[in-house]
Legacy VTK file of the C-alpha trace (Angstrom):
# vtk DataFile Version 3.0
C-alpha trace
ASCII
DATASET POLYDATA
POINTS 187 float
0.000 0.000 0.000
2.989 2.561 0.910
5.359 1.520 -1.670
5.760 4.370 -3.647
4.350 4.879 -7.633
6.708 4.984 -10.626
6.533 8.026 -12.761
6.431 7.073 -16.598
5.829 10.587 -17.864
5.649 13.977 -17.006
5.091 17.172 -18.746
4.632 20.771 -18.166
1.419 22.414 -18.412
1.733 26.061 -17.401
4.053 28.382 -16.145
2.867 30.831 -13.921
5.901 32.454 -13.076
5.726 31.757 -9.541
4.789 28.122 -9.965
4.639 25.782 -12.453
1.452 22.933 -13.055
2.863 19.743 -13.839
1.583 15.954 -14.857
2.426 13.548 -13.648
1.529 9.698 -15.190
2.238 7.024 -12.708
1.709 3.745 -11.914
1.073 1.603 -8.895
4.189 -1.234 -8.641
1.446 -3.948 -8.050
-1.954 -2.870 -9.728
0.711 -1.463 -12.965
-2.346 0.582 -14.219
-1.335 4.077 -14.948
-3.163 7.385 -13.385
-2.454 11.110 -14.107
-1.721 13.619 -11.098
-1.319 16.778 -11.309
1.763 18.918 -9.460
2.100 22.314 -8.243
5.847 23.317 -8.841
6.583 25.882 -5.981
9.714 27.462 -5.295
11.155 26.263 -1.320
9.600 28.871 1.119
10.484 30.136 4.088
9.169 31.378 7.181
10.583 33.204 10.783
9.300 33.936 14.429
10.522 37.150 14.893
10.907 38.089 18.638
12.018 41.193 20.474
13.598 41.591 23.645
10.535 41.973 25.877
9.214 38.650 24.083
6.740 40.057 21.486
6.653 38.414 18.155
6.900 40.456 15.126
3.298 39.452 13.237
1.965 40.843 9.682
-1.422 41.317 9.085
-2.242 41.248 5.111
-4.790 40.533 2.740
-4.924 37.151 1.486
-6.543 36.128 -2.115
-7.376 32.806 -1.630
-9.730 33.800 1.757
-10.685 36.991 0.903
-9.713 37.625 4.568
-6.902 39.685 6.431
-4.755 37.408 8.170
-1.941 37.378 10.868
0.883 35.577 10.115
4.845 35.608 10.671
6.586 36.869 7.813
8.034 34.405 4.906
8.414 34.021 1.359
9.924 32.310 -1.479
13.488 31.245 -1.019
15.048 32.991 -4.149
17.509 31.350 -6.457
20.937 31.320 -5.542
19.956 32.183 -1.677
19.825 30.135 1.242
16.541 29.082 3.755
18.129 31.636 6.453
19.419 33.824 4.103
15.325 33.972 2.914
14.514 34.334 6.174
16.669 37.254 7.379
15.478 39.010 4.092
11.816 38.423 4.756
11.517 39.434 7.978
13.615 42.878 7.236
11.599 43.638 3.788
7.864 42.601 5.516
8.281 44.483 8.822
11.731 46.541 9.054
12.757 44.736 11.786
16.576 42.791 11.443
18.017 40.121 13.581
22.265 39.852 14.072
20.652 35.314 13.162
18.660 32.819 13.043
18.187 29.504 14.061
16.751 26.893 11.439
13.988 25.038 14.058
12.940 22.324 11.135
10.995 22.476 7.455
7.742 20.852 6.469
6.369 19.706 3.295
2.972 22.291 2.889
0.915 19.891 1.032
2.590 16.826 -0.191
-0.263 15.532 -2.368
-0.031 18.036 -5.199
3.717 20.034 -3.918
6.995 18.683 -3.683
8.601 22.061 -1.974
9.315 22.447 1.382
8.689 25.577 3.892
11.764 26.356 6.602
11.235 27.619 9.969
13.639 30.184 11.490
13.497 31.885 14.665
15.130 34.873 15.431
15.575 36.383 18.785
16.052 39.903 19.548
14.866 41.394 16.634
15.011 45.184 16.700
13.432 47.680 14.726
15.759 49.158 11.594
14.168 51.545 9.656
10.775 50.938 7.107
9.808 48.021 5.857
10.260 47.149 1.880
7.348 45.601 0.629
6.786 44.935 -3.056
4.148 46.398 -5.692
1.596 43.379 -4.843
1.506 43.565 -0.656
0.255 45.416 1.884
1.158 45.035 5.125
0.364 46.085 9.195
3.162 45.045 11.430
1.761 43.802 15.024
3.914 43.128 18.340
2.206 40.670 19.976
3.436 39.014 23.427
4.333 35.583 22.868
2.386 34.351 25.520
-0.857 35.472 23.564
-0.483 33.622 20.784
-1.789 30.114 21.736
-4.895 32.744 22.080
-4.470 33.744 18.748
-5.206 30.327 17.182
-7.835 29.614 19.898
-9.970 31.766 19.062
-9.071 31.605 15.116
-7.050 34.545 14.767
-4.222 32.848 13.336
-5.625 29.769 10.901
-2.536 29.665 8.152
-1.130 25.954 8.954
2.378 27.221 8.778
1.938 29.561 10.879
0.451 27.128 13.090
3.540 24.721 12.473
6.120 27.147 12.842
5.132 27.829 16.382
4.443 23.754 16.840
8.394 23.451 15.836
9.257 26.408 18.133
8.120 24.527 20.911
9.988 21.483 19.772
13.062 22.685 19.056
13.742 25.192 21.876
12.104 23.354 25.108
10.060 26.183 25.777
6.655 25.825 25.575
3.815 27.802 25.367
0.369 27.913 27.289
-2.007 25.778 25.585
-5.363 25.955 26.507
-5.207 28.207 29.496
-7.214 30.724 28.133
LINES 1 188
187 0 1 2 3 4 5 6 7 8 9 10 11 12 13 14 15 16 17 18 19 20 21 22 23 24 25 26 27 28 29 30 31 32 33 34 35 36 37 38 39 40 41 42 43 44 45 46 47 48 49 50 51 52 53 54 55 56 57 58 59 60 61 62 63 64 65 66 67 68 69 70 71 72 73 74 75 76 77 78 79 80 81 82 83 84 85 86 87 88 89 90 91 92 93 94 95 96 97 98 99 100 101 102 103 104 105 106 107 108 109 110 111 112 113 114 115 116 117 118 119 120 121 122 123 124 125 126 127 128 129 130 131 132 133 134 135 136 137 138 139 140 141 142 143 144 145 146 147 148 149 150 151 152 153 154 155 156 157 158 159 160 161 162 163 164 165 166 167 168 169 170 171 172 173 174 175 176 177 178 179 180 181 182 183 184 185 186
């Protein structure tokens, strides 16, 4: 059941500039009849938990097309060629909010949604984070910064402030990687 299909063919559909549809024909290695699946070809992305000295992460709050909502979220991005995850991450978090850390710690990657992407999202935390001068967003975003204690924001998703699942997962491998956890459920 968990062996894994071989790939017989594959061909570009589109290119969207920042991603790509693929399909995919494969075939299961014991019922050998062949199925099409379709691929979204993402770029890696990248994502960081900004926090300042008095232990306030640095949110975003923008408009997002595929809800039609405003949502609050850690900054992240596309990993650009030639760059690294942390490299992507540093950027990100000085271009969305104007605030700059000296590093960052990589606290894991996930897969976003492995049935129809292969690319992975990065986590970074950075600690200390200090305010450098305006942000540098491009033509296409708009965006709030927020300082939010970090002790609110098991709040945030509890009451479905935050809903983005890497956002979600970011904090989840905060808490993994670092020891320190944060107050579920006491709200």
């Amino acid at each position: 059941m968990g062996r894994p299909w071989e790939r017989i063919r594959s061909q570009r559909l589109a290119d969207y500039h920042f991603f790509q549809l693929r399909q995919d024909t494969n075939v299961h290695p014991e019922r050998r009849s062949a199925h099409d699946f379709y691929i979204f070809e993402f770029p890696h992305w990248v994502n960081i938990i900004p926090l300042t000295a008095a232990n306030e992460v640095v949110f975003i709050r923008q408009f997002r097309h595929g809800t039609r909502e405003v949502t609050l979220e850690v900054p992240g991005g596309i990993i650009d060629a030639g760059e690294s995850p942390k490299e992507a991450a540093l950027r990100e978090l000085r271009e969305e909010t104007g605030y700059s850390a000296a590093d960052a710690i990589e606290l894991g990657w996930v897969h976003p949604n492995p049935a129809i992407q292969e690319n992975r999202c990065y986590t970074y935390l950075a600690e200390n984070v200090t305010s450098v001068g305006e942000p540098k967003q491009d033509g296409t975003e708009s965006i709030e910064v927020a300082l939010v204690p970090l002790e609110e924001v098991v709040g945030l998703f509890e009451d479905g402030t935050i809903t983005h699942a890497l956002v979600v997962t970011a904090f989840h491998l905060y808490q993994q990687r670092t020891g320190r956890s944060l107050p579920w459920g006491r709200r």
